[in-house]
C-alpha positions as CSV (number, residue, x, y, z in Angstrom):
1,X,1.5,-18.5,-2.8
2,X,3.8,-16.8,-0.3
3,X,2.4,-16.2,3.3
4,X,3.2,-12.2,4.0
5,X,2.3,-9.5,6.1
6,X,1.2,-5.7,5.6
7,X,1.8,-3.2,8.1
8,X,0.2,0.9,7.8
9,X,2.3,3.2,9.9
10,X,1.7,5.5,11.9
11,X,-1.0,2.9,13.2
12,X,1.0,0.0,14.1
13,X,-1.7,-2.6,13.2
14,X,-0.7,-5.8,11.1
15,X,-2.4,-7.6,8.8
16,X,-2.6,-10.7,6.3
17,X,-2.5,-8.6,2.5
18,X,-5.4,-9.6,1.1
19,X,-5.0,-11.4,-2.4
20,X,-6.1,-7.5,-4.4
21,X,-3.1,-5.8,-2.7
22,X,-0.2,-4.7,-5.0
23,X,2.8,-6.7,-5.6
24,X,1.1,-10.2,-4.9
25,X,0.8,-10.0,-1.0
26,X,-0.7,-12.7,0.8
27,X,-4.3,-14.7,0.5
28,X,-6.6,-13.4,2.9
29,X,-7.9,-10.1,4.6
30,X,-8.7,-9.8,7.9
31,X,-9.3,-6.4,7.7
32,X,-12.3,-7.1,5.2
33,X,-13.3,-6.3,2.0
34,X,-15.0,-3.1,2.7
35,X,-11.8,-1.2,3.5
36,X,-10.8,-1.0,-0.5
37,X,-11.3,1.9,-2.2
38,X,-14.2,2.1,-4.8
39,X,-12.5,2.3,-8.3
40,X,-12.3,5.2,-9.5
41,X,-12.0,7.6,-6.0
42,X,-8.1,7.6,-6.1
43,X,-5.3,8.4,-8.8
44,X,-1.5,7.4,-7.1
45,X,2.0,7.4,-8.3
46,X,4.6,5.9,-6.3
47,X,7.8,5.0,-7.6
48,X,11.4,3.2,-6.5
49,X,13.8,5.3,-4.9
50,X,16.6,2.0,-2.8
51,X,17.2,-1.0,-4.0
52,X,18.9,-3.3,-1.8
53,X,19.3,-7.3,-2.0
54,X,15.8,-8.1,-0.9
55,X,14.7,-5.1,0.0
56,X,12.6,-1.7,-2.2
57,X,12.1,1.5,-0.9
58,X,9.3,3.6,-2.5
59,X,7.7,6.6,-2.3
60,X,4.4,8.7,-3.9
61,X,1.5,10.3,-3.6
62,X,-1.5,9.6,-3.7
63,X,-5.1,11.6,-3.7
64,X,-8.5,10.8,-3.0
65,X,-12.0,11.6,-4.7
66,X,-15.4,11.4,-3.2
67,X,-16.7,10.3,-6.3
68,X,-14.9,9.3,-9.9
69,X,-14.0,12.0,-11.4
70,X,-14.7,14.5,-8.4
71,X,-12.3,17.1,-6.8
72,X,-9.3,16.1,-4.6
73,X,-11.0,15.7,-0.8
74,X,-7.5,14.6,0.8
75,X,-3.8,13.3,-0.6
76,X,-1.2,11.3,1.4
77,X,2.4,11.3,0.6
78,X,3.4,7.8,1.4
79,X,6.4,5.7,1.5
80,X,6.8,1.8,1.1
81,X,9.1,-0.8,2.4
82,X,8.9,-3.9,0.6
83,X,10.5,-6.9,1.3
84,X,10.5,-9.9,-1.3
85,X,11.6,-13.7,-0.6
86,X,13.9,-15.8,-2.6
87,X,11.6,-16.2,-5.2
88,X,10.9,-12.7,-5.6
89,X,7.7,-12.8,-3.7
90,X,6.5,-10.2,-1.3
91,X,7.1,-11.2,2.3
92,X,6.5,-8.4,4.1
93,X,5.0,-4.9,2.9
94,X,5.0,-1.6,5.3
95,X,3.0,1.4,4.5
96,X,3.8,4.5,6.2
97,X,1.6,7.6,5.4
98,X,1.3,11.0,6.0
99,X,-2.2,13.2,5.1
100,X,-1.4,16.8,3.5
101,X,-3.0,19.2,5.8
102,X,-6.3,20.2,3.6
């Protein structure tokens, strides 16, 4: 498996995609388990918008629950870099977000 890297903007802090991530990022988590969402407490569409060479750019939306099922508590509009390898493996993934006032 490809070695990569995930990034969340505006916080600059980077770390190893852990193997549950979209698009196949990385082995490991040092971030822990804890930090994913429980199933059910989000609904998201994101979609391409640049294709170049290597590189994706896409953007969505996406909006959180406090429970499945339960009203909208907070939605980010976010935007994705994602950079694949020669074998069409993600190298390197960049989130930048930014919450909807409520």
């Amino acid at each position: 498996m490809t070695s990569s890297t995930a990034t969340t903007r505006p916080t600059t802090r980077q770390w190893v995609a852990p193997q549950w991530w979209p698009h196949g990022l990385g082995d490991g988590d040092t971030r822990g388990a804890s930090t994913r969402d429980a199933p059910g407490t989000y609904r998201a569409h994101y979609a391409p918008i640049a294709v170049d060479r290597d590189t994706v750019v896409a953007v969505g939306t996406t909006h959180y629950t406090e429970v499945p099922g339960g009203p909208v508590v907070r939605t980010y509009d976010n935007c994705f870099v994602i950079r694949f390898d020669s074998d069409g493996q993600c190298r390197e993934f960049t989130e930048y977000y930014v919450r909807r006032p409520d």
